[in-house]
C-alpha positions in Angstrom: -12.3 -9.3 -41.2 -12.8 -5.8 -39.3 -12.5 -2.4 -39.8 -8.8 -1.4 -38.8 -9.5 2.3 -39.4 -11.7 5.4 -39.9 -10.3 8.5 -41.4 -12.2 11.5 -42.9 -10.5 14.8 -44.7 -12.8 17.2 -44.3 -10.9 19.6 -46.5 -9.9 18.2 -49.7 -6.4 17.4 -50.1 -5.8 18.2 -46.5 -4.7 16.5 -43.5 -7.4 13.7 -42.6 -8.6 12.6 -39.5 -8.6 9.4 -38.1 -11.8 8.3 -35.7 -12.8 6.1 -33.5 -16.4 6.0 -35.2 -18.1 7.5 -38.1 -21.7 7.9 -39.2 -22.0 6.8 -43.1 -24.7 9.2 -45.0 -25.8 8.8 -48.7 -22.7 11.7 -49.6 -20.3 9.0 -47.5 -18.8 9.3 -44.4 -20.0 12.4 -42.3 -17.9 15.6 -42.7 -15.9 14.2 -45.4 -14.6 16.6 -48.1 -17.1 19.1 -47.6 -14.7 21.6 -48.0 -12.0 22.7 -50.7 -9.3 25.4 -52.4 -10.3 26.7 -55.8 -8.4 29.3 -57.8 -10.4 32.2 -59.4 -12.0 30.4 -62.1 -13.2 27.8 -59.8 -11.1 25.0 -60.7 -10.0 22.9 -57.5 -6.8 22.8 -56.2 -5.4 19.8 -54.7 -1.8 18.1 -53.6 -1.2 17.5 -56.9 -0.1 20.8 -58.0 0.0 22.3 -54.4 1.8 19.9 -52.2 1.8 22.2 -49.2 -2.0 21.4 -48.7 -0.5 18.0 -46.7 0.6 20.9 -44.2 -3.1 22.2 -43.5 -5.2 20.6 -40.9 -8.9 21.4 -40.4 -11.4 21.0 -37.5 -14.9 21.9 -38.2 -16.8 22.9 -35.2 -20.3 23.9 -34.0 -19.4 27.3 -34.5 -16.6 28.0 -36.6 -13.7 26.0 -38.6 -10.5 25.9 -37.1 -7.6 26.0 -39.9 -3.7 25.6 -38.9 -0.6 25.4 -41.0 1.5 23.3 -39.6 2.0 24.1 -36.1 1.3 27.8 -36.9 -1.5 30.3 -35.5 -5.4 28.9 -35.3 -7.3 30.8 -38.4 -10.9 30.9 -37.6 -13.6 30.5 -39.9 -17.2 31.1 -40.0 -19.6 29.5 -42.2 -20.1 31.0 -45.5 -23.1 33.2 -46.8 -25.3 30.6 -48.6 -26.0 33.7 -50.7 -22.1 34.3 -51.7 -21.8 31.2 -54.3 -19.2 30.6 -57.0 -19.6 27.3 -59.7 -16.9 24.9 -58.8 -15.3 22.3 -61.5 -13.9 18.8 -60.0 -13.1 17.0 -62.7 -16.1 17.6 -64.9 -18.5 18.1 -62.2 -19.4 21.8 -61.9 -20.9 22.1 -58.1 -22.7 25.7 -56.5 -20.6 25.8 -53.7 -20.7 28.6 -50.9 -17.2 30.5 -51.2 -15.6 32.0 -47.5 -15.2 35.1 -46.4 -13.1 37.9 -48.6 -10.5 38.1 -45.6 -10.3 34.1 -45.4 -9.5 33.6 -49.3 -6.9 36.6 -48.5 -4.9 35.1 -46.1 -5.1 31.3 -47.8 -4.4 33.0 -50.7 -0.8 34.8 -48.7 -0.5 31.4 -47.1 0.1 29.6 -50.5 1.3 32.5 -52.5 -0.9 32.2 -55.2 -4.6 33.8 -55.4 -7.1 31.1 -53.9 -10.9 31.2 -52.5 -12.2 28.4 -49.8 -15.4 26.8 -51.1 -17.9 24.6 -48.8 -20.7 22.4 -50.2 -24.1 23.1 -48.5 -27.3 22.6 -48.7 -27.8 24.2 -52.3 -25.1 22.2 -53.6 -25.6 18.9 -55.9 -22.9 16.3 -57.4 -23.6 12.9 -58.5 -21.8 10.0 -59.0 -20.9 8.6 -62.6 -24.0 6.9 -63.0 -21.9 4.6 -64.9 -20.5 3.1 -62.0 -22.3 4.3 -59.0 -26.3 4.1 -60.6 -28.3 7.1 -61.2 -28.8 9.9 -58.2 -25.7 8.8 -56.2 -24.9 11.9 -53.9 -21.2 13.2 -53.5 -19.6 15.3 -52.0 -15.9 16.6 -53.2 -14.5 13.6 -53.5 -12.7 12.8 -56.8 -14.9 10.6 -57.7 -16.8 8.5 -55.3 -18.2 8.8 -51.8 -16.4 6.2 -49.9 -12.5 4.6 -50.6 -11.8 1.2 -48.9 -7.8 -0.6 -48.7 -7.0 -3.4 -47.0 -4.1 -4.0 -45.0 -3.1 -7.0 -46.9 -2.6 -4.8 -50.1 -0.8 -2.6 -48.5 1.6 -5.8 -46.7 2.0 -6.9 -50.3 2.7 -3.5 -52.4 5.2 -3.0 -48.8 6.8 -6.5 -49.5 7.7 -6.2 -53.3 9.0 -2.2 -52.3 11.5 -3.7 -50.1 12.3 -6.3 -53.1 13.9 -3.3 -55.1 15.1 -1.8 -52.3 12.3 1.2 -52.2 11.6 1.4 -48.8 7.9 1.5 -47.5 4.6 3.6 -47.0 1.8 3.4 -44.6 -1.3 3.5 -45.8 -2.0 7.5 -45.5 -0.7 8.0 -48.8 -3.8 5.9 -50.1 -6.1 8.2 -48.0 -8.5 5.4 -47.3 -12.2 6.4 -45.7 -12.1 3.0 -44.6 -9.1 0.1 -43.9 -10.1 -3.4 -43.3 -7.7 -5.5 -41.5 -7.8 -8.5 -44.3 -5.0 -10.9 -44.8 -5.3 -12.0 -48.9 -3.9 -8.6 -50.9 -5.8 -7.9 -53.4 -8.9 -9.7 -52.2 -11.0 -7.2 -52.5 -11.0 -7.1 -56.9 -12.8 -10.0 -56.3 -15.6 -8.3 -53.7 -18.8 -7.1 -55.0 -19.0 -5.2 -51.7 -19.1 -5.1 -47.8 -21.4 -5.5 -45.2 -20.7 -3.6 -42.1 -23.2 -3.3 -38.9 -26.1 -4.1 -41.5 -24.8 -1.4 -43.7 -23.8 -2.3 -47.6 -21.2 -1.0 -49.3 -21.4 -1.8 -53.3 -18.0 -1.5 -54.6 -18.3 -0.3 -57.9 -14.7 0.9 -59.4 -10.8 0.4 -58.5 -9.2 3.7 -57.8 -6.4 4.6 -60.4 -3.6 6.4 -58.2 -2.0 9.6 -58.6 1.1 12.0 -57.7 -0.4 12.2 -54.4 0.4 8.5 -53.2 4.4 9.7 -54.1 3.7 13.0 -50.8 4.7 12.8 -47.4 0.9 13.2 -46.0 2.2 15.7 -43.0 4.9 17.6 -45.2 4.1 17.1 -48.6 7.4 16.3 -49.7 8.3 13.8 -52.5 12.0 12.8 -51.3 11.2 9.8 -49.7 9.7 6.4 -50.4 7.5 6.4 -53.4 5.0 3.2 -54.1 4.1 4.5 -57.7 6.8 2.2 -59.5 6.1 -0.7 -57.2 2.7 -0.6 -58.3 3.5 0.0 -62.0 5.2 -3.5 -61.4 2.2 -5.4 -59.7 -1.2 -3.3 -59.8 -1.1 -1.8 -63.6 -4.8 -1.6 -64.8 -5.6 -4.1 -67.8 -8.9 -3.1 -68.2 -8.9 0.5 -70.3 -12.2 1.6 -69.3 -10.0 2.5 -66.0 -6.0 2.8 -66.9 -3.3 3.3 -64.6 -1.7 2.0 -61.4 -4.8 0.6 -58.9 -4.8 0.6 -54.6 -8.3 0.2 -53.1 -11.7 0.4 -54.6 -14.3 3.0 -54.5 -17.7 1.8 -52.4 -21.1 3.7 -52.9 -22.9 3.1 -49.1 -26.8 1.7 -49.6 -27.6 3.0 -46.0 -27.2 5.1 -43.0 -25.8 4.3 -39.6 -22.5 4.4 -37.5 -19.4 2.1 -38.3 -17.1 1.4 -35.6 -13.3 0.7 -35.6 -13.8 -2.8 -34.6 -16.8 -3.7 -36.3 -17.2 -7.0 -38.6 -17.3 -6.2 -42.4 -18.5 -9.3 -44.5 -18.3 -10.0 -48.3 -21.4 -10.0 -50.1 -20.3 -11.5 -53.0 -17.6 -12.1 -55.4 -16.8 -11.8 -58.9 -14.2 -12.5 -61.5 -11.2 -10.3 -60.6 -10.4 -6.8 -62.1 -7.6 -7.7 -65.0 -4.6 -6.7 -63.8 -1.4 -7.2 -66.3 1.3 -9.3 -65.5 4.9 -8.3 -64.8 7.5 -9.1 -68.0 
C-alpha cells in the first residue's frame, strides 16, 4: 500500500492543491487551511452555503498570496497585521485569527456579492482538537475538525461501483478532499485501521468523517447538476454508531511526528480493530 496522492487547500473550501511531496507538522500537512472567508460576525464561510468558493484558487508565496477566480485577474495579497485580529467561530471553536487588508475584504466581498473579511491563522492563533478523539493539546488549523483526512482508492472503486448500479454516474475522489489517498485495494479497509505508518511517521486514526453538501459540488465549478455520491453512500456507508451520525468516506488521522511524505512512499497498518458499525442496506 502507497500513497497515491498529496493535496492541500490552503484556503478553506477553495481549490486544493495536489503535490508531489508534503512536510506533515503537528497542525497537519504544511500550508493547509491556514486561511479562510468569514462574514462580519466571524462565522466561517464555506462551499456549503457559498458554492462559488470551488472557483477560487490560492497560491501562498514568500511574499504575497496570489488569489484568482477562475481564470480571471491575479489579486495580490500581503500578509495581515498580526495587530488587526478578529475572533473566528468554526464550528464551536472560536480562533484569534489575523483578518486582511480593508481593500482585500472589499473586493472578496464584490467578488461574492455579499459582505466577507479573509482571515489567516498565525502565530497568535490556537485550536485544538476534540480531545475526545484526538487527546488533549492536538494543534489544528482550520480544518473542520481534524488535522489530516485519509481515503483510499478502494472506497472510492466501491462507492463508484454501486453509483453505476443505480445508474448515478461517478465521482473522483476531489469531492472527498482527501489530505492524503492511499492506493489500497479492500474498500472500506481502513474502519478497521488504528492508523498508518508512513516514512517512520504515525498517523492515529481517531474518527470517520461524516460527509456533507460539499461531496454533492463540482470541485472546479461548484455546481450541483452532475453526479452526486450522497445517496449511494446513504445506501452503503450510513453511520450506525450515533456518537458520529451520517453518511461516512475516509477517516480523520492526527500525525505523532514531523517529516516529509512522498507520493510513492509505503504506508503500513499499525493495527486493527473491530470495524466502525455501519448499517446494513434493507
Amino acid at each position: 500500500m502507497q500513497i497515491s496522492g498529496l493535496f492541500i487547500y490552503p484556503f478553506k473550501s477553495a481549490r486544493g492543491i495536489a503535490l508531489p511531496q508534503a512536510r506533515v507538522e503537528a497542525t497537519g500537512l504544511a500550508g493547509d487551511r491556514r486561511m479562510m472567508l468569514v462574514d462580519p460576525s466571524g462565522h466561517f464561510i464555506t462551499q456549503r452555503e457559498l458554492p462559488e468558493l470551488a472557483r477560487l484558487s490560492a497560491l501562498p508565496g514568500a511574499a504575497y498570496l496570489t488569489l484568482r477566480f477562475d481564470d480571471g485577474p491575479e489579486m495580490m495579497v500581503a500578509p495581515p497585521q498580526p495587530d488587526n485580529r478578529m475572533d473566528v467561530a468554526i464550528w464551536r471553536s472560536i480562533v484569534s485569527a489575523a483578518v486582511a487588508h480593508d481593500s482585500v475584504n472589499d473586493k472578496l466581498s464584490d467578488l461574492f456579492g455579499r459582505p466577507v473579511k479573509l482571515v489567516f491563522i498565525d502565530g497568535e492563533s490556537r485550536r485544538d482538537a476534540s480531545p475526545e478523539w484526538a487527546g488533549e493539546g492536538s494543534p489544528m488549523g482550520f480544518a473542520d475538525g481534524y488535522q489530516i483526512l485519509v481515503t483510499t482508492t478502494g472506497s472510492l472503486r466501491a462507492l463508484n461501483e454501486d453509483m453505476a448500479r443505480h445508474g448515478e454516474g461517478s465521482v473522483d475522489m476531489d469531492r472527498f478532499r482527501p489530505n492524503i489517498v492511499l492506493d489500497c485495494d479492500e474498500p472500506w479497509a481502513e474502519d478497521t485501521w488504528t492508523g498508518i505508518e508512513i516514512g517512520g511517521l504515525r498517523f492515529d486514526f481517531v474518527k470517520p468523517c461524516p460527509r456533507c453538501i460539499m461531496t454533492t459540488q463540482d470541485q472546479e465549478t461548484g455546481s450541483r447538476e452532475g453526479a452526486n455520491p450522497m445517496p449511494a453512500m446513504g445506501r452503503i456507508r450510513m453511520s450506525a454508531d450515533r456518537r458520529v451520525p451520517g453518511v461516512l468516506f475516509g477517516w480523520n488521522a492526527v500525525p505523532r511526528g514531523e517529516g516529509v511524505v512522498r507520493v510513492g512512499d509505503a504506508a503500513t497498518v499499525l493495527g486493527t480493530r473491530e470495524g466502525w458499525a455501519i448499517k446494513q442496506q434493507r
